[in-house]
Structure formats: C-alpha cells, structure tokens
BAKOL-738466 format. One line per field, with one value per residue: residue number from 0; residue in one letter; x, y, z of N, C-alpha, C, CB in turn. Coordinates in nm, 2 decimals. Atoms other than C-alpha are relative to their C-alpha. Glycine has a CB too. Layout:
BEGIN
pos (NUM,...)
code (A,...)
neast (X,...)
nnorth (Y,...)
nup (Z,...)
caeast (X,...)
canorth (Y,...)
caup (Z,...)
ceast (X,...)
cnorth (Y,...)
cup (Z,...)
cbeast (X,...)
cbnorth (Y,...)
cbup (Z,...)
END
This chain:
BEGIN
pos (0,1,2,3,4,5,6,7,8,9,10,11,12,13,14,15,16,17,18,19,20,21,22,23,24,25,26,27,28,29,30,31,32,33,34,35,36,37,38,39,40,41,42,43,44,45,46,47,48,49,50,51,52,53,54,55,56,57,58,59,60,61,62,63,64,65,66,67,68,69,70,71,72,73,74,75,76,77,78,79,80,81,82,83,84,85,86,87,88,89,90,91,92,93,94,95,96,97,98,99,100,101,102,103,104,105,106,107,108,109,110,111,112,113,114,115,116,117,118,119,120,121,122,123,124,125,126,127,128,129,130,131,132,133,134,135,136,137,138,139,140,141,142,143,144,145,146,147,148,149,150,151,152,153,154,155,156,157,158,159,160,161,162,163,164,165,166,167,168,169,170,171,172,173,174,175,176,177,178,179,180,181,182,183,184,185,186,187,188,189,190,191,192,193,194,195,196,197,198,199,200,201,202,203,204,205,206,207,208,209,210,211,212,213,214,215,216,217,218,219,220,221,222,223,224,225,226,227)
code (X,X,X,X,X,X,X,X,X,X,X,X,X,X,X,X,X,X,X,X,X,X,X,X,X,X,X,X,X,X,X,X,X,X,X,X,X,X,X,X,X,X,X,X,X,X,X,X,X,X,X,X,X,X,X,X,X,X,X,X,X,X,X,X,X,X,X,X,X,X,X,X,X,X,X,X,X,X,X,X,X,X,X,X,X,X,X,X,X,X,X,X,X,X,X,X,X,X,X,X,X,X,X,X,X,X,X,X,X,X,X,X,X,X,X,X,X,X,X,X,X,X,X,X,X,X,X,X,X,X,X,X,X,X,X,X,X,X,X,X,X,X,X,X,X,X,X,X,X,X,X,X,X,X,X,X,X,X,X,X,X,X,X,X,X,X,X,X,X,X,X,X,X,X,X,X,X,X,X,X,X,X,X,X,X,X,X,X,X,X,X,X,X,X,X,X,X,X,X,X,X,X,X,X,X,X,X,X,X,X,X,X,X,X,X,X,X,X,X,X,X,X,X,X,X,X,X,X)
neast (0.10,0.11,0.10,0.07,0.05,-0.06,-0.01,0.11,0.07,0.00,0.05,0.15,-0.03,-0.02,0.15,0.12,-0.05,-0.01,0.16,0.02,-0.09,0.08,0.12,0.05,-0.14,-0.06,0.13,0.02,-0.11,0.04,0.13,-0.02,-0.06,0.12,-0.01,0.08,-0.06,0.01,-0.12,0.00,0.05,-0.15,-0.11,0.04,-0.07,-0.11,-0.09,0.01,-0.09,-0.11,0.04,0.04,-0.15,-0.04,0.03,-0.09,-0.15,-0.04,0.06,-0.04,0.00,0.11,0.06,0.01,0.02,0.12,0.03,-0.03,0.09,0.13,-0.01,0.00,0.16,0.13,-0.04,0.06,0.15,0.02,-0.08,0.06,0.15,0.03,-0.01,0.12,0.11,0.00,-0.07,0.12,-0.09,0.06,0.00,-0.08,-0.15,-0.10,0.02,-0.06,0.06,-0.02,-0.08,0.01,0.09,-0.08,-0.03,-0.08,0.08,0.18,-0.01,-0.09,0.12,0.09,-0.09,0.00,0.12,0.11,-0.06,0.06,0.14,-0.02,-0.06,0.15,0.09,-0.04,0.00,0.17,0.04,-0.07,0.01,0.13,0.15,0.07,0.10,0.09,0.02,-0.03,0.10,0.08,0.12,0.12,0.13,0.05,-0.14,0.01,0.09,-0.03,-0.08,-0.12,-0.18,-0.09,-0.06,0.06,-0.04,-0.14,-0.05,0.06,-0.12,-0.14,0.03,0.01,-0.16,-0.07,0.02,-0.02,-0.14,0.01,0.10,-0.07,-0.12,0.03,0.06,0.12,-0.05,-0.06,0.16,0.04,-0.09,0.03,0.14,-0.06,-0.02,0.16,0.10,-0.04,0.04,0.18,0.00,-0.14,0.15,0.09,-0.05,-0.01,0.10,0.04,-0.04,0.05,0.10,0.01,-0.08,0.12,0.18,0.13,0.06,0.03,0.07,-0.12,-0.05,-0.11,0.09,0.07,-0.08,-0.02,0.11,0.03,-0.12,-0.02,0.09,-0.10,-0.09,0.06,0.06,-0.07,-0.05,0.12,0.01,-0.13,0.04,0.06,-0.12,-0.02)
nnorth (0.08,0.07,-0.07,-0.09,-0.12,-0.07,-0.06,-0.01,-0.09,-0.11,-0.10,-0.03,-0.14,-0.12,0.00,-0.07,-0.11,-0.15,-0.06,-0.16,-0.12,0.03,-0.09,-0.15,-0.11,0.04,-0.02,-0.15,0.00,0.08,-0.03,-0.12,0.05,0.05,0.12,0.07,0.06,-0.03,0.02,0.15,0.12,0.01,0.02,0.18,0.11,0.04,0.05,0.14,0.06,0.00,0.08,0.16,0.04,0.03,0.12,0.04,0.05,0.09,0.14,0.10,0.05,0.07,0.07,0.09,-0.02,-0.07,-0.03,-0.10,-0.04,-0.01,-0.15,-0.08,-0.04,-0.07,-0.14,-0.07,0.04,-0.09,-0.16,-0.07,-0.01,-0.11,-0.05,-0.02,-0.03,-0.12,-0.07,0.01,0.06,0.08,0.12,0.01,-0.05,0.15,0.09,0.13,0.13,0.04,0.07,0.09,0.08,0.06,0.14,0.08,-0.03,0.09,0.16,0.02,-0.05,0.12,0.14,0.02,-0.01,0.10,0.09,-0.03,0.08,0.18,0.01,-0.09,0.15,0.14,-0.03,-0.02,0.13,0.10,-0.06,0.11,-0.11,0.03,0.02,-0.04,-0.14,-0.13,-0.07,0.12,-0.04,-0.07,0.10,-0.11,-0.09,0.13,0.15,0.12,0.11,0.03,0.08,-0.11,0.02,0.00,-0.16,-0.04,0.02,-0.11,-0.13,0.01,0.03,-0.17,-0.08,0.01,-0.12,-0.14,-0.01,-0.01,-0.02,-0.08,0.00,-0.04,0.10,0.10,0.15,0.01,-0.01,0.08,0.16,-0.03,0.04,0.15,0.05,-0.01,0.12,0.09,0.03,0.04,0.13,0.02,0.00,0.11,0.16,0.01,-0.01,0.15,0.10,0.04,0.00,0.15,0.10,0.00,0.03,0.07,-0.11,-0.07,-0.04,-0.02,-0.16,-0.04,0.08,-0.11,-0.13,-0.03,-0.04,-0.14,-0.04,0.03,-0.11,-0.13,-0.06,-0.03,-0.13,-0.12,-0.01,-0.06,-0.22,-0.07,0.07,-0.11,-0.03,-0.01)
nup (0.07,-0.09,-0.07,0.14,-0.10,-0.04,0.12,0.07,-0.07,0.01,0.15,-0.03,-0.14,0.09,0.09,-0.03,-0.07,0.11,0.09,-0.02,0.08,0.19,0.00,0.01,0.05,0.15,0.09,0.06,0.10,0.09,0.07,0.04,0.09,0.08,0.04,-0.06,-0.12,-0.14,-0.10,-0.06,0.13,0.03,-0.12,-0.06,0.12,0.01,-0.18,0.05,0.13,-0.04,-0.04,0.09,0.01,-0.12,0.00,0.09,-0.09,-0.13,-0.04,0.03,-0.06,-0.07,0.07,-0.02,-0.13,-0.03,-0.07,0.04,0.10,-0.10,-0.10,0.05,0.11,-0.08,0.00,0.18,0.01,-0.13,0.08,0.10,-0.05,-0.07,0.06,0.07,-0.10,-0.08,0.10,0.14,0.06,0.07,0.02,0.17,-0.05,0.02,-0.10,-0.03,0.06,0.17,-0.03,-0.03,0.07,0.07,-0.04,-0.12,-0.14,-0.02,-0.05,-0.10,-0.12,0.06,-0.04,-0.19,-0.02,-0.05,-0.14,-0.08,-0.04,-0.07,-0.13,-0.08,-0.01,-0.09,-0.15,0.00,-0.02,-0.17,-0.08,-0.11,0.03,0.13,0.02,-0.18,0.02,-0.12,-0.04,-0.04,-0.11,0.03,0.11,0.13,0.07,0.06,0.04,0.08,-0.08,0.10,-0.03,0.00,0.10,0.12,0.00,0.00,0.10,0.06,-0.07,0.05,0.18,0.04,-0.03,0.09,0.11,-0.09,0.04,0.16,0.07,0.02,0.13,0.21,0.06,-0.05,-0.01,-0.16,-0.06,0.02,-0.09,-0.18,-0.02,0.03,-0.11,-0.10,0.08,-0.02,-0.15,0.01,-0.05,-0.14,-0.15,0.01,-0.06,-0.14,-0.09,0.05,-0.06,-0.12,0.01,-0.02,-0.18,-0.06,0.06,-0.14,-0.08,0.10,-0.10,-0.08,0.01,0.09,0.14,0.01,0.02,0.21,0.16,-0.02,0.09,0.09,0.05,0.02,0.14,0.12,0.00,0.07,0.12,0.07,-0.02,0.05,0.16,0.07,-0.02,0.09)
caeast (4.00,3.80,3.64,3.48,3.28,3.54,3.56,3.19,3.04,3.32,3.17,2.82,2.98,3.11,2.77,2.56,2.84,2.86,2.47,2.44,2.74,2.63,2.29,2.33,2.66,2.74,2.34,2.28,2.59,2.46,2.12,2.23,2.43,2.11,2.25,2.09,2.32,2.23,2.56,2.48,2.36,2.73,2.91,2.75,2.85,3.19,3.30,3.08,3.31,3.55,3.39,3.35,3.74,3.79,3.59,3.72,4.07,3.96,3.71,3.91,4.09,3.85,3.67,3.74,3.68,3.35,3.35,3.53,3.31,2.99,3.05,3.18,2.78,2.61,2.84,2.75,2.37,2.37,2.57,2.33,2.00,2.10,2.25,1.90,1.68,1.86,2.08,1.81,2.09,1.97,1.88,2.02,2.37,2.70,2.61,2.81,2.53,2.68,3.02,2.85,2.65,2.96,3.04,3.29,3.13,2.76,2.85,3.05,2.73,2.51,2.75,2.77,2.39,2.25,2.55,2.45,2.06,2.13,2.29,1.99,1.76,1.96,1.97,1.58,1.48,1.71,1.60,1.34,1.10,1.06,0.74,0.57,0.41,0.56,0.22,0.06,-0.10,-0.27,-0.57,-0.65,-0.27,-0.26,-0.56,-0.30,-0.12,0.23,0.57,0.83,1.06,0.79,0.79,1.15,1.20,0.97,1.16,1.48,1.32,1.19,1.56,1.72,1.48,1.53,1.90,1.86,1.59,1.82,2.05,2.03,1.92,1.63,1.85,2.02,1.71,1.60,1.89,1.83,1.46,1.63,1.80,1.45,1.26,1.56,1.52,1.14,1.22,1.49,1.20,0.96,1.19,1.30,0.94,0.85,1.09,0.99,0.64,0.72,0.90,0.53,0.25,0.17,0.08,-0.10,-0.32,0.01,0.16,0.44,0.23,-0.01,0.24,0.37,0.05,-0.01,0.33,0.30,-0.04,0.14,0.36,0.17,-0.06,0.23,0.36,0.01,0.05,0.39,0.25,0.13,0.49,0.69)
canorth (7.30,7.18,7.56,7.68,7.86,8.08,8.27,8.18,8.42,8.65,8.73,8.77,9.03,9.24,9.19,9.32,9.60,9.79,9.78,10.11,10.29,10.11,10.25,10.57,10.67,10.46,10.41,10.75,10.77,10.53,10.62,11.00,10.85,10.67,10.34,10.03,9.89,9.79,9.84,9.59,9.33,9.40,9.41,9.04,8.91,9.00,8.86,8.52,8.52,8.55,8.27,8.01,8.04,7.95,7.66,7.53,7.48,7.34,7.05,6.87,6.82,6.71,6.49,6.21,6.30,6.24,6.38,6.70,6.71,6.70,6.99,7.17,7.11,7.21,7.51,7.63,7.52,7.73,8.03,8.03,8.01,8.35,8.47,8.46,8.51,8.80,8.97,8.94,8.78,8.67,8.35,8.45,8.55,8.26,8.07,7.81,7.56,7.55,7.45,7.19,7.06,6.99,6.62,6.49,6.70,6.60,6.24,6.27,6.47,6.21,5.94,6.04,6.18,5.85,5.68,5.91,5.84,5.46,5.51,5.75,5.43,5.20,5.41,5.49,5.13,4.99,5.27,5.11,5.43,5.31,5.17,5.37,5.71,6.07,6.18,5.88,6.05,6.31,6.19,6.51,6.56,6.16,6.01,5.80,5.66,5.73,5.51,5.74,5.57,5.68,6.02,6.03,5.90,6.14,6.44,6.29,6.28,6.66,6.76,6.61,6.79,7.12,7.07,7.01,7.22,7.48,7.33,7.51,7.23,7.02,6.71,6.72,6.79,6.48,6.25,6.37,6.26,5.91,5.89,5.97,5.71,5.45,5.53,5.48,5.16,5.06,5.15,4.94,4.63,4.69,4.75,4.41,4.23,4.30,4.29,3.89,3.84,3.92,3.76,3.53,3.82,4.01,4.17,4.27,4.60,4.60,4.44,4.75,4.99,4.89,4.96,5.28,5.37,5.25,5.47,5.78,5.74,5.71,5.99,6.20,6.11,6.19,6.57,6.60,6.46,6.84,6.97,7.00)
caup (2.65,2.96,3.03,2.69,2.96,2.98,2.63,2.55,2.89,2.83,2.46,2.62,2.92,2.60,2.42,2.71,2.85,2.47,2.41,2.56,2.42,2.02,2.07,2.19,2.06,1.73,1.58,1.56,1.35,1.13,1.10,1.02,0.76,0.60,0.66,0.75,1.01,1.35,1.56,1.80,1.58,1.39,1.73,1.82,1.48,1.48,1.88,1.71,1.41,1.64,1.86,1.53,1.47,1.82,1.79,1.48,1.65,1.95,1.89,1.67,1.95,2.18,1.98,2.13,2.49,2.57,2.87,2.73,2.44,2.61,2.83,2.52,2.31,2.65,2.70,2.29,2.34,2.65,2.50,2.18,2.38,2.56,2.27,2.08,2.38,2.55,2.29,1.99,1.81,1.43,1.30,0.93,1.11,1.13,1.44,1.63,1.53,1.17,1.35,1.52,1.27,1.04,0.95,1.19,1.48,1.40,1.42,1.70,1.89,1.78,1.89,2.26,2.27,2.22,2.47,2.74,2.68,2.72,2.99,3.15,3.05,3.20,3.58,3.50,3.49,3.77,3.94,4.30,4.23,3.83,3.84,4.15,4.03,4.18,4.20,4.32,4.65,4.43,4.28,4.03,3.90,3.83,3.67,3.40,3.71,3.50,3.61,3.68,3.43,3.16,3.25,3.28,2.94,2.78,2.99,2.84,2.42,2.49,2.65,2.34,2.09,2.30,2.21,1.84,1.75,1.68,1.38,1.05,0.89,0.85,0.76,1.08,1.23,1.09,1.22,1.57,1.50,1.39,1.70,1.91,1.69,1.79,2.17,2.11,2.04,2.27,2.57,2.39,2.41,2.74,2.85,2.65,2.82,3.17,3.09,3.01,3.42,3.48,3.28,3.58,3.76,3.48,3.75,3.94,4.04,3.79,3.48,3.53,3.53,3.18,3.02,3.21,3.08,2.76,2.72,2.84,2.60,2.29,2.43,2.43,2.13,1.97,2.12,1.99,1.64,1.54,1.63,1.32)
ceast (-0.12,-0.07,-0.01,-0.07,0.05,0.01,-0.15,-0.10,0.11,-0.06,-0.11,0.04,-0.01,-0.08,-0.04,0.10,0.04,-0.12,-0.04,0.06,-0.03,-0.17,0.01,0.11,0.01,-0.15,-0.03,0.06,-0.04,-0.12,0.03,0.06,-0.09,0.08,-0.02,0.05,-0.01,0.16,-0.02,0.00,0.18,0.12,0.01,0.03,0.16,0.04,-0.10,0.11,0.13,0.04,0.01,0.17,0.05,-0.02,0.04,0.12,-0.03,-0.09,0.03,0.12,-0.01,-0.09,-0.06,0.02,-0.08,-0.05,0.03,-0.11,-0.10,-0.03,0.04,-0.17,-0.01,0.04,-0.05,-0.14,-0.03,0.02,-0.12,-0.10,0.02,0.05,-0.13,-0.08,0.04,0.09,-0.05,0.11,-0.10,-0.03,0.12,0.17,0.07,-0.06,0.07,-0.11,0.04,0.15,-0.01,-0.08,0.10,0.01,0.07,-0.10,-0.12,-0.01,0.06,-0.11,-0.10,0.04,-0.04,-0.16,-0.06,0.11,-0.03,-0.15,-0.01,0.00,-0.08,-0.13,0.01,-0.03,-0.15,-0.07,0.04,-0.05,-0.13,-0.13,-0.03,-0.09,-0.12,0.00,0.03,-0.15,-0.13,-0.11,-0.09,-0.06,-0.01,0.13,0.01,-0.09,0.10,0.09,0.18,0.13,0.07,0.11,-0.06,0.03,0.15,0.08,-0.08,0.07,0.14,-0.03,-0.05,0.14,0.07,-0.08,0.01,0.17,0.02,-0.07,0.04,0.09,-0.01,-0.07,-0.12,0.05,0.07,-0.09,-0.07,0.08,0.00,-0.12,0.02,0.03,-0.12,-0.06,0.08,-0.07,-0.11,0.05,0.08,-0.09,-0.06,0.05,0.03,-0.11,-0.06,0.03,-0.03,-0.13,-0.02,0.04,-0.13,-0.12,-0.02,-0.10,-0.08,-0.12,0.09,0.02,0.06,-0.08,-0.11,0.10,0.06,-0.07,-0.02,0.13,-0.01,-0.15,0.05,0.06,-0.01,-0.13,0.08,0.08,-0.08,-0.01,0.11,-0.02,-0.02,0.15,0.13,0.17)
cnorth (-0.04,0.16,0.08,0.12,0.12,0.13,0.01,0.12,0.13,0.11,0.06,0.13,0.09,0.02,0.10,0.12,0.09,0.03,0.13,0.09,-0.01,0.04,0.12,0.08,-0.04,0.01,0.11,0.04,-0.03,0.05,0.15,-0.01,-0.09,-0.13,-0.10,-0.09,-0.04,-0.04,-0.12,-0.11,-0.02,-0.08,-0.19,-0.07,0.00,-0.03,-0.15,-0.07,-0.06,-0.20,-0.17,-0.03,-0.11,-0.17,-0.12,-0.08,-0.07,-0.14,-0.09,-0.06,-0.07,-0.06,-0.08,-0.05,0.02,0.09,0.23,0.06,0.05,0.12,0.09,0.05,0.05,0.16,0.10,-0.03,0.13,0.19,0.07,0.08,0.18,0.12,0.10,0.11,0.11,0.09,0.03,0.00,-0.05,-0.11,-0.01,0.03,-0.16,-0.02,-0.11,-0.14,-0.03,-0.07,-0.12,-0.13,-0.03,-0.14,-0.07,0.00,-0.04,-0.13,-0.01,0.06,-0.09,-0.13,0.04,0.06,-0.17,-0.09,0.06,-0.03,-0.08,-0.02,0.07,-0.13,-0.11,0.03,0.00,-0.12,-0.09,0.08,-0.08,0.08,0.02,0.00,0.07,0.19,0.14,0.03,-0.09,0.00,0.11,0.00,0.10,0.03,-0.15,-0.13,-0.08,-0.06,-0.03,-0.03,0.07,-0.02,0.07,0.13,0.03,-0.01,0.06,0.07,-0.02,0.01,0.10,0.07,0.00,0.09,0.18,0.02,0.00,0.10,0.12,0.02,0.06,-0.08,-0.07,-0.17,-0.01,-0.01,-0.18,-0.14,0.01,-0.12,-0.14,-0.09,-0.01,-0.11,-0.16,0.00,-0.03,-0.16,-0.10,-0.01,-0.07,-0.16,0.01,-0.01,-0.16,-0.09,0.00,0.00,-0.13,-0.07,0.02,0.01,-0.09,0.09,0.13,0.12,0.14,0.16,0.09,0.02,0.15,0.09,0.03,0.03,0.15,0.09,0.00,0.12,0.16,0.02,0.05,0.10,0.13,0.05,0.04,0.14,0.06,0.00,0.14,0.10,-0.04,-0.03)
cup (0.09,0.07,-0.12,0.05,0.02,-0.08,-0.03,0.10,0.02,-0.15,0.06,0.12,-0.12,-0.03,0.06,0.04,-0.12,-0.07,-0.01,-0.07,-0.15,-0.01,0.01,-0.08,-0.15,-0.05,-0.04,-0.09,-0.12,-0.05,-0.10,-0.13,-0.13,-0.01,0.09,0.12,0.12,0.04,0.07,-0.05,-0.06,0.08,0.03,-0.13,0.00,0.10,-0.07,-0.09,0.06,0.09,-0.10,-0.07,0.12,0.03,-0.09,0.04,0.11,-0.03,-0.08,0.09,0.17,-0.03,0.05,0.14,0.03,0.10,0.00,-0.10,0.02,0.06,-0.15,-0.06,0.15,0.05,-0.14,0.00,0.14,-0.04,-0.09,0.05,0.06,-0.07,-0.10,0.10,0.06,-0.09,-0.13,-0.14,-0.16,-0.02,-0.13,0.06,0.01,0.13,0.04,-0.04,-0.13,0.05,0.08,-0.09,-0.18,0.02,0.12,0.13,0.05,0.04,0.13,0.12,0.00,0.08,0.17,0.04,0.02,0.08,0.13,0.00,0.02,0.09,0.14,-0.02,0.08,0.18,-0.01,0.03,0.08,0.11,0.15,-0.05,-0.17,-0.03,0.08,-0.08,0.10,0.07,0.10,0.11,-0.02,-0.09,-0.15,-0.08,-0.06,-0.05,-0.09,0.06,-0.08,0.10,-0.01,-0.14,-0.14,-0.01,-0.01,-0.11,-0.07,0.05,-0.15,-0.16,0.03,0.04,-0.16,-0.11,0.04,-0.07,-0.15,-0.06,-0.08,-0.16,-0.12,-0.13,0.02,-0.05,0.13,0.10,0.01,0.09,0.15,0.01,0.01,0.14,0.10,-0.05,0.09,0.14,0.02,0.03,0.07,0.11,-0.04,0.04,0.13,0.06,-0.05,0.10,0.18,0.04,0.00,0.11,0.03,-0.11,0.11,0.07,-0.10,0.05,0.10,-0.01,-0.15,-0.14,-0.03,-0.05,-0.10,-0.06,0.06,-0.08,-0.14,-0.08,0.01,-0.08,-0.13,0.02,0.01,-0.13,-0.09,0.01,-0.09,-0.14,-0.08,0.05,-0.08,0.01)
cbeast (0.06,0.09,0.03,-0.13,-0.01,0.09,0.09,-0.07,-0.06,0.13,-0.05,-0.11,0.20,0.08,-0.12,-0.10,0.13,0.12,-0.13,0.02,0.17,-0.01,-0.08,-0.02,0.18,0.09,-0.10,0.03,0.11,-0.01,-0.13,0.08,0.09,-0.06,0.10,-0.06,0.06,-0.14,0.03,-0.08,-0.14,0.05,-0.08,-0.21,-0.04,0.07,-0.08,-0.13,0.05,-0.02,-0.10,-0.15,0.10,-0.07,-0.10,0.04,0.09,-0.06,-0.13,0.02,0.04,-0.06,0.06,0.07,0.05,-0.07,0.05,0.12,-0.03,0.02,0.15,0.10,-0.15,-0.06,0.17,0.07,-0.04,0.15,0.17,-0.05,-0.05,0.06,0.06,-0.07,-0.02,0.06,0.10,-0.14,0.06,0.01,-0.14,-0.08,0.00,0.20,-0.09,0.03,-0.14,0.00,0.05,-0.03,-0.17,0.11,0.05,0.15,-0.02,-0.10,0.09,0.15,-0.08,0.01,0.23,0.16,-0.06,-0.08,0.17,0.04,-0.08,0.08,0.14,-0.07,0.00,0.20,0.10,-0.08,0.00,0.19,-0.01,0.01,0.05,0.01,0.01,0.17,-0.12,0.05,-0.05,0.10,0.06,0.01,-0.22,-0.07,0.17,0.06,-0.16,0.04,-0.10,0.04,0.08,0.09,0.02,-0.15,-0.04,0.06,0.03,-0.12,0.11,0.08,-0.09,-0.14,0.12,0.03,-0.16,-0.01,0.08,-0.05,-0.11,0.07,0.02,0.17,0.08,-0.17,0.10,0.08,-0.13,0.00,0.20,-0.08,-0.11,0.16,0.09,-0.12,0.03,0.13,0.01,-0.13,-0.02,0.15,-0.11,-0.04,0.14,0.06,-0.12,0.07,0.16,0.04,-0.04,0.07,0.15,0.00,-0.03,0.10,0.14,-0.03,-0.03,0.12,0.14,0.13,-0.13,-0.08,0.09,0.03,-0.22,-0.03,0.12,0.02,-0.14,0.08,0.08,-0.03,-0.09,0.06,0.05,-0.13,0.05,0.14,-0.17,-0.19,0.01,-0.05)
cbnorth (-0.12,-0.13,0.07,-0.08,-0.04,-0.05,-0.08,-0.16,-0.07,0.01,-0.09,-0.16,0.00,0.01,-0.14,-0.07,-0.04,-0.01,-0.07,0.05,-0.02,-0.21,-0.01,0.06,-0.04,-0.18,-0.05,0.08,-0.08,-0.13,0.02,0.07,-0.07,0.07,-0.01,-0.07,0.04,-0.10,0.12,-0.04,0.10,0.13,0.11,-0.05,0.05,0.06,0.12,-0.01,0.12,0.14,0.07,0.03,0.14,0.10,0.01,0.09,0.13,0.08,-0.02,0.02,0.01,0.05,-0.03,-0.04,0.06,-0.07,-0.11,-0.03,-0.08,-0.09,0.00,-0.05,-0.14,-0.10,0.00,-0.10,-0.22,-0.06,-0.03,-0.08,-0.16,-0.02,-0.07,-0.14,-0.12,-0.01,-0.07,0.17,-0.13,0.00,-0.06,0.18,0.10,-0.02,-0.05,0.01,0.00,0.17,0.07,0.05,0.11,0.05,-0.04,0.08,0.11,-0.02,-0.09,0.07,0.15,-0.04,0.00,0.11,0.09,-0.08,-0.02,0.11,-0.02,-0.08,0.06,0.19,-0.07,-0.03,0.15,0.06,-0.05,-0.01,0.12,0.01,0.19,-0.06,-0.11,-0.04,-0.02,0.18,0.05,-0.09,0.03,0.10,0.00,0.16,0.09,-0.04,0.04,0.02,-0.15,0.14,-0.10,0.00,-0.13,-0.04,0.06,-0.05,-0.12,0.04,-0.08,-0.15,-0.12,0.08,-0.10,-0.16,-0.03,-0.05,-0.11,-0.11,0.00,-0.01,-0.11,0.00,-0.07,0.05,-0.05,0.13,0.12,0.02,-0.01,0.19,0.05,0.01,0.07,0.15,0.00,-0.01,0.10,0.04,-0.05,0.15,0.13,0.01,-0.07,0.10,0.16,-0.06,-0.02,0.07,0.07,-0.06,0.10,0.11,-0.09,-0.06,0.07,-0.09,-0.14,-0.09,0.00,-0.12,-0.18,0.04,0.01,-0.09,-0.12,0.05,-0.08,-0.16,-0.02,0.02,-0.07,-0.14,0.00,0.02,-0.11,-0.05,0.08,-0.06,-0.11,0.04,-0.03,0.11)
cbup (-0.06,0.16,0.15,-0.08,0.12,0.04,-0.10,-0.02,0.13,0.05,-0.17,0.07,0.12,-0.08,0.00,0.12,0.10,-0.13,0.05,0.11,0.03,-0.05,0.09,0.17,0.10,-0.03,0.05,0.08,0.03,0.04,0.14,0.08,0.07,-0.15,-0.05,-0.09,0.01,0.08,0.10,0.05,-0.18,-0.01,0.16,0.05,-0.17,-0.05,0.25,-0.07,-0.12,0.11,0.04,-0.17,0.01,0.11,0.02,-0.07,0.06,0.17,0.02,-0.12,-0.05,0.05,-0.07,-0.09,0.06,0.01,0.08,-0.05,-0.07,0.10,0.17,-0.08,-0.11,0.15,0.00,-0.17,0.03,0.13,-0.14,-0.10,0.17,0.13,-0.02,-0.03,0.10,0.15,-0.01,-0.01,0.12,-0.05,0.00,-0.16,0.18,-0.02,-0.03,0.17,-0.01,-0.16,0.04,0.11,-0.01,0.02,-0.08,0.04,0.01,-0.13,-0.10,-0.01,-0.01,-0.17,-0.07,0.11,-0.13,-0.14,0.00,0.01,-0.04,-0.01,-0.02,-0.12,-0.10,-0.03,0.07,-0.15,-0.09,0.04,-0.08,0.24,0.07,-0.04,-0.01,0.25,-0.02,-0.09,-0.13,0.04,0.13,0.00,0.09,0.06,0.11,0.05,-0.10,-0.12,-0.02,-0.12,-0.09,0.14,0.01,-0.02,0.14,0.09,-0.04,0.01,0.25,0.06,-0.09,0.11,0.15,-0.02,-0.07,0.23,0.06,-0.05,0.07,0.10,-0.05,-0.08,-0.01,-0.09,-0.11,0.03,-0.14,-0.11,-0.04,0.06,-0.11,-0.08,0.05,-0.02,-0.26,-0.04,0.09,-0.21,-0.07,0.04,0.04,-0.16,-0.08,0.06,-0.01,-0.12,-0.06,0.08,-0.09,-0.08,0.15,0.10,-0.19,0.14,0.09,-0.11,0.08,-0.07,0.12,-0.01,0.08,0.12,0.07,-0.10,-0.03,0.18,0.02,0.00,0.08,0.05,-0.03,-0.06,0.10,0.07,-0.03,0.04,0.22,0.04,-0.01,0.06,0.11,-0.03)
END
C-alpha cells in the first residue's frame, strides 16, 4: 500500500516498451482491415482498466492514513500528467481521476489538501525570512517589494489548482476553487491580525510589507481572473 509507485511506473515501462511493436507490427493490421483502432491508444486503456481496479481495492484502505493517502494522489497526479503528456493518452478514455473524484475519496482529498495547506501557512508565517523579499537586492525583478510568505502562498494556490485541474468534472473543479477562496481568506485574517501588532509603527518594516503583500496578491488574483 505505501509504494503505488510501484505498479503505477511499471504500467508506463509497458506503455513506452510496446509503442514500437503496436505501431509497426499491430496498426498496420488494423488499418488493412479498415478499422479505426489505434493499438496504442487500446493498449494504454486496457493496463489503466487494469490500473482503476487496482485502485478501487486499495484506497479504501488507506483512507484514513494521511500520510499513506497523500503519497497515493501525488503518485496518480504524477502518473496521469505523463500519461497525457508523453503517451498522448485521451481525455474521453477511464482515467484514475474519476476514481479519485468519487465521494468518499474526494472528501477525503479535500480533507487533507486543505490540512496540509494550513500547515504550509502556518511554517510560511513563522518562518524569520516571511516578511523580507527574495529579490530584495535586485531592483528590476522587484519593483512590488513582495514578502516571501505572499509569494509562497500564491506558489501554494497555483500547486493546488495544478493538481485539480484535471478532474472530469466542473463540480469538483468547483469545490477545489471553495477550498482556494477559503485559504484566501484564512491569509487575509492572519495578515489582519499581524497588521494590528503594528499600527504604532505604520511606517515600519513589517506594516509595509503587509500592504506590498496584500497588493501582490490581488494583482495576481486579477491575472488569474481570465483563467477559467
């Protein structure tokens, strides 16, 4: 149960080690035959079918192991990406995203998505190098002076729609987006409340650094605004 890794990169070995022989040897077959089949294409559906049994059986019980779990989505988010991208895998074909985007499982990826980003907010904002810009000694890469924490919580709300953007659905789609909207405001109160240890200082290092943050943010949230 703890190396999904193990079944999910040997389907992708078989994928790429029978593309040659289902091209040159079986498509021909097919085509001669006037029929519309791509072998490969076939080949990669049935070692998935094979793949969405496999998973069935295992993550109901791992469910309730986040640490199990976890490593299962980024093993299957990993798998698909190289599925699509180097195997030219369909979209209309079964997909492990329809096994993950079942009830139990969706709630249960949801559930520890947004306990791991909390918990990335929480080290981001205790962190000493929070408020103090990476770029800080080069003038032309940082005119908006951005807080690492800002940047790093943007990073962390483009990783998470990177991981979703995939699901079959556009309600699912949506409850991701739910979760992004919440973390929006989760940062806002956190940036509130240390924005109030320093209104004396409203001049101040820190005090600045929330608004440059806070304009980052809603200038990137205005870019992403035309991104569907």
């Amino acid at each position: 149960l703890n190396k999904p890794e193990w079944y999910l990169t040997q389907v992708l070995m078989w994928i790429g080690n029978h593309a040659k022989f289902l091209d040159d040897k079986i498509q021909p077959i097919l085509d001669k035959a006037g029929s519309s089949v791509n072998a490969g294409l076939e080949f990669s559906r049935a070692l998935v079918m094979l793949i969405l049994e496999k998973l069935a059986v295992d993550i109901p019980c791992l469910l309730y192991d986040d640490t199990l779990f976890c490593h299962l989505v980024d093993e299957v988010l990993l798998f698909e990406r190289e599925l699509y991208s180097v195997h030219g895998y369909l979209s209309s074909f079964p997909s492990c995203m329809h096994i993950l985007s079942e009830e139990s499982c969706f709630q249960r990826w949801l559930t520890v998505e947004k306990k791991f980003a909390l918990q990335k907010m929480d080290s981001m904002l205790s962190s000493e190098a929070a408020w103090i810009s990476q770029y800080k000694d080069i003038t032309d890469v940082d005119e908006m002076k951005v807080p690492d924490c800002a940047e790093t919580f943007m990073t962390l709300l483009l990783v998470i729609t990177d991981r979703y953007k995939n699901l079959p659905t556009a309600s699912r789609k949506l409850q991701f987006l739910g979760l992004q909207k919440e973390l929006v405001d989760d940062f806002r109160i956190r940036l509130t409340q240390v924005m109030k240890e320093e209104t004396r200082a409203s001049l101040g290092f820190r005090y600045c650094a929330i608004l440059n943050a806070v304009n980052y943010i809603a200038t990137v949230l205005a870019d992403w605004a035309d991104n569907v």
